[in-house]
C-alpha positions as CSV (number, residue, x, y, z in Angstrom):
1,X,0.0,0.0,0.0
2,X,1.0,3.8,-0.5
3,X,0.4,6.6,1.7
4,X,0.2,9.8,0.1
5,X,1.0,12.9,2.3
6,X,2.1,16.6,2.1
7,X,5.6,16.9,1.5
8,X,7.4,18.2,4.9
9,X,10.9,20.0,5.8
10,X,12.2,16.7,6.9
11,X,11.7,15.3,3.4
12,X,13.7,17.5,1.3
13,X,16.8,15.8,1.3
14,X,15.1,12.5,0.1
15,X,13.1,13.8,-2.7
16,X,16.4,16.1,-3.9
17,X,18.0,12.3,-4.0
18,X,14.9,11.1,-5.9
19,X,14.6,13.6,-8.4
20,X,18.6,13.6,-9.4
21,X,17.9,9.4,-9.2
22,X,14.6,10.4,-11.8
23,X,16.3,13.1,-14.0
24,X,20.3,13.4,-13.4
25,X,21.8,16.4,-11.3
26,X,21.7,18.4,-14.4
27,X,18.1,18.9,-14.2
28,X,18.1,22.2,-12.4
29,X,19.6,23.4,-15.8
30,X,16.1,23.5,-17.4
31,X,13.9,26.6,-18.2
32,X,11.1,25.1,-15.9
33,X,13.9,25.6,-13.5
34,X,14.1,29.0,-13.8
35,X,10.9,30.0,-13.1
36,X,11.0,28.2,-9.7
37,X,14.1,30.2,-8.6
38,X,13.6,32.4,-5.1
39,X,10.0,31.4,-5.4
40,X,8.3,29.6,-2.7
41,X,6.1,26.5,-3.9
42,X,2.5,25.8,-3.5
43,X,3.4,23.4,0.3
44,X,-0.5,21.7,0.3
45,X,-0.4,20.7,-3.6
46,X,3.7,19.1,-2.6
47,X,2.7,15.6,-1.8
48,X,5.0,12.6,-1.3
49,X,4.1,8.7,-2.1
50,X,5.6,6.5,0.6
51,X,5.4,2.9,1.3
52,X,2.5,2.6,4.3
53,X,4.8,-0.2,6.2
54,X,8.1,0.3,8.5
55,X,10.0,1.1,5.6
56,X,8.1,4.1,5.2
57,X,10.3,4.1,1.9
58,X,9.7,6.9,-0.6
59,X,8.2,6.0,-3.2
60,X,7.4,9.1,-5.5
61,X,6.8,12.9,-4.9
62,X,5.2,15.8,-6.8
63,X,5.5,19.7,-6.4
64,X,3.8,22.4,-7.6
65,X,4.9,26.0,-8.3
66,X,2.9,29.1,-9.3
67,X,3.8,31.4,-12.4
68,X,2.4,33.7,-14.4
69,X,1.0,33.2,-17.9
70,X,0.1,36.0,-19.3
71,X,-1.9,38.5,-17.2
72,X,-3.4,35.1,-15.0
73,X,-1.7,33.1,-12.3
74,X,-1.5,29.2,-13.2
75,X,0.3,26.3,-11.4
76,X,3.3,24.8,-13.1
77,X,2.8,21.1,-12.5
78,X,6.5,19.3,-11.8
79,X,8.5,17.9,-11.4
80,X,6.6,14.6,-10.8
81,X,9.1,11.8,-9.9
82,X,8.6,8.3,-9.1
83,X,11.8,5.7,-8.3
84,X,12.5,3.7,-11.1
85,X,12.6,0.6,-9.3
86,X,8.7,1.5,-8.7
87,X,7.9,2.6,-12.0
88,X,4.7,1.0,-13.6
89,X,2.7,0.4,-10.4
90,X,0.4,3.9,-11.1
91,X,2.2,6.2,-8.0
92,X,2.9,9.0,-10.6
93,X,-0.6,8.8,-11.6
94,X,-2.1,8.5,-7.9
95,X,-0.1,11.8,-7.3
96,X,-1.0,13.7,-9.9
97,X,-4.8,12.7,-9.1
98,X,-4.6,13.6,-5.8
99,X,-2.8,17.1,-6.1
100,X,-5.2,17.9,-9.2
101,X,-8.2,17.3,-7.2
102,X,-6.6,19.5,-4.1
103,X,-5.4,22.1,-6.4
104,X,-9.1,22.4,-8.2
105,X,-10.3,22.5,-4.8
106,X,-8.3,25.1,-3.2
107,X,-9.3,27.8,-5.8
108,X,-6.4,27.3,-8.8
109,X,-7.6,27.7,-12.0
110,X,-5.2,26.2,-14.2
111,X,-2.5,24.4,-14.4
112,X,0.7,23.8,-16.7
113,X,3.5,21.8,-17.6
114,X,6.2,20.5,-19.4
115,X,6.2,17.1,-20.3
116,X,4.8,14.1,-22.7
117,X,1.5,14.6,-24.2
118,X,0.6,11.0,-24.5
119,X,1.0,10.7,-21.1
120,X,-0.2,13.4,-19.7
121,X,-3.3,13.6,-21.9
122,X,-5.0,10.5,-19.6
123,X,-5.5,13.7,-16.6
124,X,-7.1,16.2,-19.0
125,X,-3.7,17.8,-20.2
126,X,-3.7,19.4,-24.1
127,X,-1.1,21.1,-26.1
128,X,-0.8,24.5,-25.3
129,X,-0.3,26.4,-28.1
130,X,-1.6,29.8,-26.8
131,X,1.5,29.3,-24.4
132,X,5.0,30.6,-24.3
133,X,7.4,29.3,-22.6
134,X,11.3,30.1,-21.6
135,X,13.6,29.1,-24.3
136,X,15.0,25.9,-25.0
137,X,11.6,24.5,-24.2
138,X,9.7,22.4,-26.9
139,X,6.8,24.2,-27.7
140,X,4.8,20.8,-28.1
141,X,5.8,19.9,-24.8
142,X,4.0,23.2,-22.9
143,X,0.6,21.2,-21.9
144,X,-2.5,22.6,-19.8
145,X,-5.1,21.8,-17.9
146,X,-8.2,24.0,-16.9
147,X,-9.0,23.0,-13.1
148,X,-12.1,24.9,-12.7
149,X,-15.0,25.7,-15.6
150,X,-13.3,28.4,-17.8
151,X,-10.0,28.1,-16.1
152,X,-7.8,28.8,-18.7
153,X,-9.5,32.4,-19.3
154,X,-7.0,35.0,-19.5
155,X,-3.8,32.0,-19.4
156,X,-2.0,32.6,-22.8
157,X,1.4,34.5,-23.7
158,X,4.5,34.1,-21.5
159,X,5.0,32.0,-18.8
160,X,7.0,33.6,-16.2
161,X,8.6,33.6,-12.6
162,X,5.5,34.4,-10.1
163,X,5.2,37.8,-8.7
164,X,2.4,39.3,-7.1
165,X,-0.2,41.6,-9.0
């Protein structure tokens, strides 16, 4: 079984080992990556995916991030992580299902990301044309989501670092 919980302070060194495991150290060089620098991220959508035994071993995490697109505020889904050793058994999915419905829920409209469309497609996810985001990014790979009805009113343009209207 998998417990899923809200990423806490006495995580972080665990997930940072998860996510160079995932992606490589040389992840942080990514645009996405900009536009999380000296920005705080969203703490209730983090969540973590750990084994609900006494290993309490973790399994995969999420994190969330907000930005601007345009003139609206959006969330920028990722990075989304689960260790390969688990891969296949549906805790990426279960996280992104979970932080979705707690992100709809606590007011966000929208949300965005960077990834595969075929994969992300399954959780309501579409090409995001009306999207720009930080160079070297694919511009196929900019996917979004509305979270509530007409969510994505107003999200077009450039995506950029958060700042507060």
């Amino acid at each position: 079984m998998i417990r899923i919980a809200p990423e806490t302070a006495a995580d972080e060194r665990e997930i940072e080992y998860l996510l160079d495991t995932a992606f490589a150290p040389g992840r942080t060089a990514l645009s996405s990556y900009r536009l999380r620098d000296g920005v705080a991220p969203v703490a209730p959508l983090c969540l973590t995916a750990r084994d609900d035994d006494v290993t309490a071993a973790l399994a995969g995490c999420i994190r969330f991030w907000p930005v601007r697109a345009g003139e609206g505020r959006a969330l920028l889904l990722g990075p989304v992580a689960t260790h390969p050793t688990r891969q296949g058994e549906g805790i990426g999915a279960m996280l992104i299902l979970e932080s979705l419905e707690r992100a709809a829920a606590s007011g966000w409209g929208a949300c965005i990301l960077v990834g595969d469309e075929p994969y992300y497609r399954r959780f309501g996810f579409a090409r995001a044309d009306f999207l720009a985001f930080p160079p070297p990014t694919n511009p196929s790979r900019v996917l979004a989501k509305a979270l509530q009805p007409d969510g994505l009113h107003g999200i077009q343009g450039d995506v950029t670092r958060w700042r507060e209207p």
